[in-house]
C-alpha positions as CSV (number, residue, x, y, z in Angstrom):
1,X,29.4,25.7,-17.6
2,X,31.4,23.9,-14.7
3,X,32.8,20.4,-15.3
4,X,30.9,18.3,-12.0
5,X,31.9,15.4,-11.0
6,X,29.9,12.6,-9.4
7,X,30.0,12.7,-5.7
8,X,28.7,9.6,-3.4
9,X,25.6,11.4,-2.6
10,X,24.9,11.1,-6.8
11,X,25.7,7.6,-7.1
12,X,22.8,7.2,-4.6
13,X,20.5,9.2,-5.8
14,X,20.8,7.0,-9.1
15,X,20.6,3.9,-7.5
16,X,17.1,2.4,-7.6
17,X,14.6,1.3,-4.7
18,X,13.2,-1.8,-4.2
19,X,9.7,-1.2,-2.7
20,X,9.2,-3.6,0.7
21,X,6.2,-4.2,1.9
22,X,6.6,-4.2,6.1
23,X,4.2,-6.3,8.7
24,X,2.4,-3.0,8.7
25,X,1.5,-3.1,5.6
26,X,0.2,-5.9,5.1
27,X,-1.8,-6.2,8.4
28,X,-3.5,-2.8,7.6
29,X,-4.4,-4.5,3.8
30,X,-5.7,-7.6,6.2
31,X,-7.8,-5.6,7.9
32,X,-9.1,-3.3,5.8
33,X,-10.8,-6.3,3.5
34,X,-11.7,-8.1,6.7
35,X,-13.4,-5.0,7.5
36,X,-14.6,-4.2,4.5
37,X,-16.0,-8.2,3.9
38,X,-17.9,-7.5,7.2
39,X,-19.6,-4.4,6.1
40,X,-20.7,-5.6,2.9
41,X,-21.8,-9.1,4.2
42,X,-23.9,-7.2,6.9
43,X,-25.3,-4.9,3.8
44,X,-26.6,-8.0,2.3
45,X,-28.2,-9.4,5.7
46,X,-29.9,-6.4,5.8
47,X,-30.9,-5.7,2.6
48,X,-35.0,-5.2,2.0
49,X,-35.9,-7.6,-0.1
50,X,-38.8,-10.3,-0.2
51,X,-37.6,-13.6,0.0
């Protein structure tokens, strides 16, 4: 067995990552409810029943 030393690329593998959410993100979450709001509301409009 060889005696390693940490190297720079260690010490950054080590370190941990904060997750960030990016505009992206969040305006892909936006419109995937808004989207999926629509659908379901539209199910309901349409939905056979007798009043």
């Amino acid at each position: 067995m060889r005696d390693r030393r940490l190297g720079v690329d260690d010490l950054r593998m080590s370190q941990r990552v904060q997750p960030q959410q990016t505009a992206a993100f969040c305006a892909q979450a936006i419109a995937s409810f808004g989207i999926s709001l629509t659908a379901m509301t539209l199910a309901l409009i349409y939905l056979p029943a007798s009043p």
